[in-house]
LUMLUMMAR-169310 format. One record per residue (C-alpha): x, y, z. Coordinates in steps of 0.1 Angstrom, whole numbers, padded with zeros to 4 digits, always signed. Each point is the difference from the previous one (the first is absolute). Layout:
# residues N
XYZ...
//
This chain:
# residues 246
-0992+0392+0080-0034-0015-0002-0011-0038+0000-0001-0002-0042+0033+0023-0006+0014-0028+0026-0015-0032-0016+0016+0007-0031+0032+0012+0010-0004+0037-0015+0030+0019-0005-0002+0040-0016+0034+0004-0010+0015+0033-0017-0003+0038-0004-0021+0004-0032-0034+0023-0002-0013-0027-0025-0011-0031+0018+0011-0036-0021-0015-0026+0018+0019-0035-0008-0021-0031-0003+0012-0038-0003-0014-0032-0015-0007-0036+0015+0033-0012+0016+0016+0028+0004+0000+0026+0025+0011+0037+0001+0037-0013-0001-0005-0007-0038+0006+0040-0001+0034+0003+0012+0016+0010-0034-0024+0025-0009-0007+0020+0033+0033+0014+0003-0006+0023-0036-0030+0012+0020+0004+0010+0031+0015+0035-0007-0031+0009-0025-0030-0018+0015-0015-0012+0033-0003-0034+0000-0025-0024+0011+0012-0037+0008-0023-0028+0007-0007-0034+0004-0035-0016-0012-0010-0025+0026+0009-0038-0008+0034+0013-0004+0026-0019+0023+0009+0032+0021-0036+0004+0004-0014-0014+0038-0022-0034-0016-0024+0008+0026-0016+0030-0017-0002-0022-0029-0039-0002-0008-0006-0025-0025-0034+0014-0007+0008+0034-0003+0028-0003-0025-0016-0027-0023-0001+0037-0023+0037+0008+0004+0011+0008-0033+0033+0002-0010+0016+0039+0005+0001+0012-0037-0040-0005+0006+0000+0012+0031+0010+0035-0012-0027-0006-0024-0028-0001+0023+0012+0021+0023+0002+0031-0026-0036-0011-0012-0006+0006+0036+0019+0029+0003+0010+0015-0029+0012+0034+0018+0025-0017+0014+0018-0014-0030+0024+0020-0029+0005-0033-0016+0004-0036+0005+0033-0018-0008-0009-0038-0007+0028-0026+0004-0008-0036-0015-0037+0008+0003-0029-0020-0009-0033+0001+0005-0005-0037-0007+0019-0029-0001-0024-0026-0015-0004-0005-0041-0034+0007-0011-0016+0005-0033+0019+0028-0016+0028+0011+0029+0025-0016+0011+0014-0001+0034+0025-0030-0003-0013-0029+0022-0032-0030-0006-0017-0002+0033+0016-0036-0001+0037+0021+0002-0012+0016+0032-0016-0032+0017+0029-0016-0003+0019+0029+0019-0023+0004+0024+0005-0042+0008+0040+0011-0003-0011+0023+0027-0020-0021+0023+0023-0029-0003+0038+0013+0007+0000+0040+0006+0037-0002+0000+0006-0022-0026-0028+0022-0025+0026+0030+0012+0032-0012-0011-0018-0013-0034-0022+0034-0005+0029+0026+0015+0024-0007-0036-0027+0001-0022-0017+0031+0007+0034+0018+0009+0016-0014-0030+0031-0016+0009+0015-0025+0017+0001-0008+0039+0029+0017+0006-0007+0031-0011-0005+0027+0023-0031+0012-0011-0017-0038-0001+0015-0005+0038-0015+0032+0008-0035-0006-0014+0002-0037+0015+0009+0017+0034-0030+0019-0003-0023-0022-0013+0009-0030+0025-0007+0022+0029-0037+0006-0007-0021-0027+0020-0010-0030-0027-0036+0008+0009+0001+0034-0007+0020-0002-0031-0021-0025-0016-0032+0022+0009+0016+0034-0015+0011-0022-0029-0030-0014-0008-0017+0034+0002+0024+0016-0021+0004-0024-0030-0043-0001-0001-0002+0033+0003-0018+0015-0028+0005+0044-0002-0005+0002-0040-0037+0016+0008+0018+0027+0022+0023+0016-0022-0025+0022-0019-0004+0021+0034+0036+0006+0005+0008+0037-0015+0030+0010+0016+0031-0004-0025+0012-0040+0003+0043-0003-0009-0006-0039-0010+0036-0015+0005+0011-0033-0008+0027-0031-0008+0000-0012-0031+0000-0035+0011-0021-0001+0036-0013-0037+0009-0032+0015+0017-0008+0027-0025+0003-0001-0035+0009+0026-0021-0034+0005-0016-0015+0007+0031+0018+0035+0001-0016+0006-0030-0035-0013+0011+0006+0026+0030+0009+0028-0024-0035-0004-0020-0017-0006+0026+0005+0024+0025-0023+0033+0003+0026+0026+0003+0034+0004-0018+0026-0023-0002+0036-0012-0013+0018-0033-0001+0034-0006+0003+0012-0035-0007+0040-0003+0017+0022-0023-0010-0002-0016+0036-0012-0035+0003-0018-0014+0034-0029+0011+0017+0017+0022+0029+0030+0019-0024+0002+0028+0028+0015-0028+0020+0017-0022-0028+0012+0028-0028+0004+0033+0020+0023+0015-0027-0030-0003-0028-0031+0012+0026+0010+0023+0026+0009+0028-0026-0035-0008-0018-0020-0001+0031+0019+0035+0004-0006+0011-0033-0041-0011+0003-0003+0015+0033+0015+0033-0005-0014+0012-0035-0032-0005-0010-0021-0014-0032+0012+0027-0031-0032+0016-0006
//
């Protein structure tokens, strides 16, 4: 295994001829998975990883510099099949955005004021911005398994790092990108997600330069892989294994 596949904790799992590569979000790692990867195994190889930040990442390959352009990994597939479309026979977008900032005609769901004052949450009690953060993106309470999960996660990223990937994420800006992406996008998401609103599926769909569907679940919570398996894995499953109707 070579120094990247070993920085971020790569894992090709399964039997499959088709390759489904498996991508988390910020506070997460590839453990966020666990409910979907056993429908796969026996029909795909599967490709695991963890972005770098993540708490079982080593810190110490964490360049601040470098990943000031981490994007969240619904956009990361984005660029990477502008990059390389060959590679790609579709996208499957989870709680995507490509924005997270209002601005004149779109809206992403936060005022930059929203995000300073999270980034301050950040910088001023990591662990105290975790147990606040954890229930309300999850959607639930504390003692759910999914929040404890997410908090476990989330608390074991460094505070430095998190608050770096966090503020990279929520400025991010991708809406200019999506013309370029061609390959066939499956746009999934909660109908009630405190990071990405509804519309924002929508503003995907319009926006992007290939096909593309939306599927809205009845799932609440920005990680309902984790917190509602019984609604998403068999729509992940559906999305992944047929594609668009032509």
């Amino acid at each position: 295994m070579g120094v990247t596949e070993e920085a971020h904790n790569v894992k090709v799992l399964g039997s499959g001829e088709q390759v489904l590569v498996l991508a988390h979000g910020f506070g997460t790692d590839q453990s966020v998975w666990k409910h979907l990867l056993p429908h796969l195994l026996e029909d795909y190889r599967v490709v695991l990883f963890d972005t770098m930040g993540a708490g079982t990442t080593n810190p110490d390959y964490f360049d601040f510099e470098r990943y000031a352009t981490l994007e969240v990994s619904a956009m990361i597939g984005a660029i990477a099949s502008i990059s390389r479309p060959d590679l790609f026979t579709k996208l499957v977008m989870l709680s995507g955005s490509p924005r997270y900032l209002n601005d004149v005609d779109y809206y992403g769901g936060f005022e930059q004021e929203d995000l300073e004052q999270l980034f301050e949450a950040i910088r001023s009690n990591y662990k105290a911005w975790c147990s606040g953060f954890a229930p309300l993106a999850v959607g639930g309470d504390m003692d759910s398994v999914a929040v404890q999960e997410f908090s476990r996660t989330l608390f074991n990223m460094r505070p430095d790092i998190a608050l770096s990937v966090a503020q990279t994420i929520f400025q991010s800006d991708m809406r200019q990108i999506l013309g370029l992406v061609t390959v066939p996008c499956h746009i999934i998401q909660s109908m009630k997600d405190l990071a990405v609103p509804v519309v924002v599926s929508e503003y995907l769909h319009q926006n992007l330069g290939g096909e593309s569907i939306v599927e809205v679940m009845s799932s609440e919570g920005h990680l309902p892989q984790l917190s509602s398996p019984d609604i998403v894995i068999p729509v992940l499953l559906r999305h992944i294994r047929y594609d668009i109707a032509q």
